[in-house]
C-alpha positions, 0 to 999 in steps of 0.5 A: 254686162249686168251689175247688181250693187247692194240691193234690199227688198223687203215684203212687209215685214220680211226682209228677202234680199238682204244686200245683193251684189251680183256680176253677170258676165257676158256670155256666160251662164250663172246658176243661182243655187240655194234652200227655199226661202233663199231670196233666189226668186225674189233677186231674179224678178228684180233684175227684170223689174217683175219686183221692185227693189227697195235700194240698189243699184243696177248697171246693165250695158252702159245704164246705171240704174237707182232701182228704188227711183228707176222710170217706167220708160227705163224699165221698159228699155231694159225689159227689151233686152231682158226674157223671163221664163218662169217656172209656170210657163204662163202661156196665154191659154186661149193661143196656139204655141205660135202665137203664145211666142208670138205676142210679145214680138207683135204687142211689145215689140211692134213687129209686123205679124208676117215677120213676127211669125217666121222669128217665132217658127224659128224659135219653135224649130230650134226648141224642137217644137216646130211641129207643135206650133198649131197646138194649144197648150192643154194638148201639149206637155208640160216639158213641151209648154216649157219649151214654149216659154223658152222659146218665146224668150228667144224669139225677142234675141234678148241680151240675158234669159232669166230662167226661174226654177224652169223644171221644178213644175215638171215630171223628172222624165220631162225635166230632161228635154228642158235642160237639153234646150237650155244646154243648147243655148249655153254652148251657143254662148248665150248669157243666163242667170238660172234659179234652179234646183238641179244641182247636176245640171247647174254643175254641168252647165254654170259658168259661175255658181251662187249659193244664197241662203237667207237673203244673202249670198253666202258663197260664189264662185266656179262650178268646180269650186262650188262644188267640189271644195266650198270653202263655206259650211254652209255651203257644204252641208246644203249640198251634202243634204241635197246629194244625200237625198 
């Protein structure tokens, strides 16, 4: 579904991503797991044109993409058919948790209000936040300013949400009512690439798991793989490090 081919992105003088390629497959839910500094961000803002790589090559639906020459018409097009939920929420401060997911159907995607309303009453409702839709975010928490974000990514039916460090911004009790949502989505076969820093739950929900260190991917494969018998010592000692924390 979505192909990335030896893509390099450098800021200044630092090189980040050091020769990606990555297969995201239809369907399936792909964690991105790694120390900070890893380039997990970086890669995820490129495949949404939010970072403009310096080469490589992406393959989405039937587009075969140049992204160091890709047309703001192209990026636009896959933008579409692209959601981003970004550790920070970005809700618009000044509107109400309804029309915060309602923007991008009214602006973007031109849909007449009346009908960009009840998508977006739905997608509150399938987030559990139907009853929030009047609040502003300062009176919301910030799981339920999350679920906002989410909610704005579903409310466009995009083809693959991309989700970056959703929980990191969080409280550990808030963090729960997040990951049920997007547990949510995956048994609902939506496709997903997750950032994320809770390995317990890329474990329980990735279909595929990353493990990117440096700028490159060091190791890939199954969750149960991944996991259970890296056959990298890097990745094994990142992991041991993280459960003995």
């Amino acid at each position: 579904m979505l192909k990335l081919t030896n893509v390099h992105k450098s800021f200044g003088k630092v090189e980040v991503l050091k020769g990606i390629s990555l297969n995201v497959e239809k369907g399936c839910v792909t964690a991105i797991i790694g120390p900070s500094g890893a380039g997990k961000t970086t890669l995820l803002r490129c495949m949404n044109f939010l970072e403009k790589a310096d080469s490589g090559e992406m393959e989405f639906d039937d587009a075969k993409l140049d992204l160091k020459k890709v047309s703001k018409k192209t990026v636009l097009s896959i933008r579409r058919k692209t959601a981003f939920v970004f550790q920070n929420y970005n809700l618009f401060s000044n509107k109400t948790a309804l029309e915060n997911v309602m923007e991008g159907l009214v602006i973007a995607r031109k849909i007449p209000k009346l009908q960009a309303k009840d998508i977006a009453m739905k997608a509150l409702e399938k987030v559990g936040l139907k009853d929030r839709a009047d609040f502003y975010p300062v009176s919301l928490s910030g799981g339920q300013q999350q679920r906002v974000g989410i909610a704005r990514a579903i409310a466009v039916n995009p083809e693959v949400i991309l989700f970056d460090e959703p929980t990191s911004a969080l409280d550990p009790e808030l963090t729960g009512e997040v990951l049920s949502v997007i547990r949510t989505l995956a048994d609902e076969g939506t496709t997903m690439v997750i950032v994320t820093h809770e390995m317990s739950f890329a474990r329980e929900i990735a279909d595929h798991v990353v493990f990117m260190e440096g700028g490159v991917i060091v190791e890939e494969g199954t969750a149960n793989q991944i996991f259970t018998s890296p056959k990298e010592e890097r990745t094994r000692k990142f992991l041991a490090s993280i459960i003995k924390n």
